[in-house]
C-alpha positions as CSV (number, residue, x, y, z in Angstrom):
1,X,137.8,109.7,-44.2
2,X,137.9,110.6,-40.4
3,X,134.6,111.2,-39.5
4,X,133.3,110.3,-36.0
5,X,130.7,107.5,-37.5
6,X,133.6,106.2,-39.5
7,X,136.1,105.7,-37.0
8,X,133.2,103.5,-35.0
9,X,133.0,101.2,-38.0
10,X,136.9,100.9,-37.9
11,X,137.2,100.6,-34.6
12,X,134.5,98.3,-34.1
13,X,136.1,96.4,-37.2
14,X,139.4,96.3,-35.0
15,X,141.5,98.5,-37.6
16,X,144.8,98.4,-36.4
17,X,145.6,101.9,-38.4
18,X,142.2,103.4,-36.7
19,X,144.1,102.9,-33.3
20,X,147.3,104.3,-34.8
21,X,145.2,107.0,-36.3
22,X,143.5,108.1,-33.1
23,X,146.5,107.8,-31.0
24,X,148.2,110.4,-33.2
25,X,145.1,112.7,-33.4
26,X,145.2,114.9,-30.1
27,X,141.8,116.4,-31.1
28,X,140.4,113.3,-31.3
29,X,139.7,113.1,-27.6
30,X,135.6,114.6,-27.5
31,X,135.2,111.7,-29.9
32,X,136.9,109.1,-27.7
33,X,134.7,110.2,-25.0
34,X,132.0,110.2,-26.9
35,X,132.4,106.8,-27.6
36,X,132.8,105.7,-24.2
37,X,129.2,107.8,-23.3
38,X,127.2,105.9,-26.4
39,X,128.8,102.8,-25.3
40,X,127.8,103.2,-21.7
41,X,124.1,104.4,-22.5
42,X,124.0,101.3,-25.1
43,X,124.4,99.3,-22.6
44,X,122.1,100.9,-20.4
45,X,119.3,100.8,-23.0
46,X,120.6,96.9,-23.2
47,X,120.3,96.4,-19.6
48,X,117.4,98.8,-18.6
49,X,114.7,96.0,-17.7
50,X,117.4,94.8,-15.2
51,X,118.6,97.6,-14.0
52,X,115.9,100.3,-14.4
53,X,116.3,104.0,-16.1
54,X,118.7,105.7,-13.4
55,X,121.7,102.6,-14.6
56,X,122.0,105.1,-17.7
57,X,123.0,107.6,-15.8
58,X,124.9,106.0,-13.1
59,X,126.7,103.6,-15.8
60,X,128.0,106.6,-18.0
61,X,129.1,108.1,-15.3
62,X,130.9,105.3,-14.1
63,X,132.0,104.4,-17.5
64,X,133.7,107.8,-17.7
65,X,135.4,107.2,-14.4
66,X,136.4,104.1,-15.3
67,X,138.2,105.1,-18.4
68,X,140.1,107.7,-17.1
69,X,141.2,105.3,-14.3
70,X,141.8,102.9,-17.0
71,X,144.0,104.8,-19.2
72,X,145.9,106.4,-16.3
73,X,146.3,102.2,-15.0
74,X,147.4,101.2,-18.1
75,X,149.7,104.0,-19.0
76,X,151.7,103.3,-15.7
77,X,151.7,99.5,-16.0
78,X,153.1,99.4,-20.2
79,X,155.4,102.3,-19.7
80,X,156.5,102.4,-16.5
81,X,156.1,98.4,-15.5
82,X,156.4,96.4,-18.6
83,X,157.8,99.1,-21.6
84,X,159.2,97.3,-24.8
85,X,162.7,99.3,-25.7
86,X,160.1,101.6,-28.3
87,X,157.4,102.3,-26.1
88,X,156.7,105.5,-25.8
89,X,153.7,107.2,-24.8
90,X,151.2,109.7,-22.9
91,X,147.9,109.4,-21.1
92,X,146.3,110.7,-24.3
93,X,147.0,108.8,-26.4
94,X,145.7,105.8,-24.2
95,X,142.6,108.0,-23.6
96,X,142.1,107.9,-27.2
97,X,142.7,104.2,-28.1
98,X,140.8,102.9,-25.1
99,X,138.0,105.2,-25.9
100,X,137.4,103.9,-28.7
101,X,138.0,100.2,-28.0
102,X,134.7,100.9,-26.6
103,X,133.1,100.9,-30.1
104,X,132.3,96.9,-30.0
105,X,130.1,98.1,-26.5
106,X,127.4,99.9,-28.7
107,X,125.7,96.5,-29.6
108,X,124.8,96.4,-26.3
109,X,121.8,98.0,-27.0
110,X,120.1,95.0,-28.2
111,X,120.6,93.0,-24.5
112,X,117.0,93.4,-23.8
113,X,116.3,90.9,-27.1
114,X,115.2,87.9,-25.1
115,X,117.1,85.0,-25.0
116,X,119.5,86.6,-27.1
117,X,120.4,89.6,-24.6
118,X,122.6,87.8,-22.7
119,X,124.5,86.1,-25.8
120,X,124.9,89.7,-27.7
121,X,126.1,91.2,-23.6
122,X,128.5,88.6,-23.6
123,X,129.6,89.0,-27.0
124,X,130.1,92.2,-26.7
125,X,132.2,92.1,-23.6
126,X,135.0,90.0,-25.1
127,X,134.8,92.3,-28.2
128,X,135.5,95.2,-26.6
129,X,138.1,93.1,-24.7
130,X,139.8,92.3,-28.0
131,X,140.0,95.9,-28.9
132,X,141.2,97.2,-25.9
133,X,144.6,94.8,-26.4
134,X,144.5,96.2,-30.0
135,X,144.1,99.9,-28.1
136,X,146.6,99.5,-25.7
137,X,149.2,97.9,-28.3
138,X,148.8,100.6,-30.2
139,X,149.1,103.1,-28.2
140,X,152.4,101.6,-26.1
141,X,153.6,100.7,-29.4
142,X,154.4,97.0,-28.5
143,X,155.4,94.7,-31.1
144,X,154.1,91.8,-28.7
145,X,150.3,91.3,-28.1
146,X,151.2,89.4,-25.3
147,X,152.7,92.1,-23.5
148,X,149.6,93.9,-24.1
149,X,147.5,91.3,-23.1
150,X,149.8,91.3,-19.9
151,X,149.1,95.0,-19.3
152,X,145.7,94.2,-19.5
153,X,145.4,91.8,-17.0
154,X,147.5,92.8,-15.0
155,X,145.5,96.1,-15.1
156,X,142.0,94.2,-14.5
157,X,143.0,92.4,-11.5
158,X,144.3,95.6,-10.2
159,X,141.0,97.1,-10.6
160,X,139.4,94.3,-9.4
161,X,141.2,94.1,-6.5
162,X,140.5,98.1,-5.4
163,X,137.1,96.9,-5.8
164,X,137.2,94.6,-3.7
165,X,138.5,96.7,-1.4
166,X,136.3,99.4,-1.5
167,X,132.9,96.6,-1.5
168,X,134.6,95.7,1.6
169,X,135.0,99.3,3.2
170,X,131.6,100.6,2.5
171,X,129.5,97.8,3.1
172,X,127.0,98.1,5.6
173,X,127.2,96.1,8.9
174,X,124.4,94.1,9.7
175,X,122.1,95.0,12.3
């Protein structure tokens, strides 16, 4: 069974085959996206009292932004940085694993639970964490989850670091 609800489950389940499934399935990429879209408006929902109505917007947005970004990152850094001898693979196929290592993210939508929220945010986070190493395993083909867990960081602080940066640049002097 392939269907769109189904592969959530699995990859929310961290089904190894799902990633291997979605990695091979090039017409699997309006799902992955869609993933990444629920998972970002999820969150928004989660957040909304913090953040207001527009963060849905603004957040899946950025969420889409940040996933390309993210694949095109961590297609450069496990093949072109840290490749096993069998690694072999494209920016799809990242696309579609990291997409849906965003599954976990839908639970997001209960952050507004009081007391709770913050628990079930949290939660979430390292979940979807845990299923992006599966993702980008998968996807590079590693045999090591280390390495994968290497790409990852290595990736985040990266990211982190043009973040930084960019704060810095367009950050308003003060008067």
């Amino acid at each position: 069974m392939t269907g769109f609800g189904n592969r959530i489950i699995r990859a929310a389940k961290l089904d190894v085959n799902l990633y291997e499934e979605v990695e091979a399935d090039k017409t699997a990429m309006r799902q992955a996206m869609g993933v990444v879209v629920l998972s970002s408006i999820a969150a928004g929902i989660g957040t909304i009292a913090l953040r207001g109505p527009m963060a849905i917007v603004t957040g899946t947005i950025g969420a889409l932004i940040g996933w390309y970004i993210w694949a095109f990152l961590t297609y450069w850094i496990g093949t072109k940085l840290l490749p096993e001898p069998q690694t072999k693979a494209d920016i799809g196929e990242l696309l579609r694993t990291i997409g849906f290592s965003s599954s976990p993210g839908l639970i997001r939508v209960l952050g507004f639970i009081p007391v709770l929220g913050g628990i079930i945010l949290f939660g979430a986070s390292i979940w979807m964490l845990v299923a992006m190493v599966i993702a980008v395993r998968q996807a590079l083909d590693y045999k090591s989850t280390g390495r994968a867990v290497g790409v990852c960081l290595i990736g985040w602080l990266i990211l982190l670091a043009v973040s930084f940066l960019f704060a810095l640049i367009t950050r308003h002097p003060q008067v």
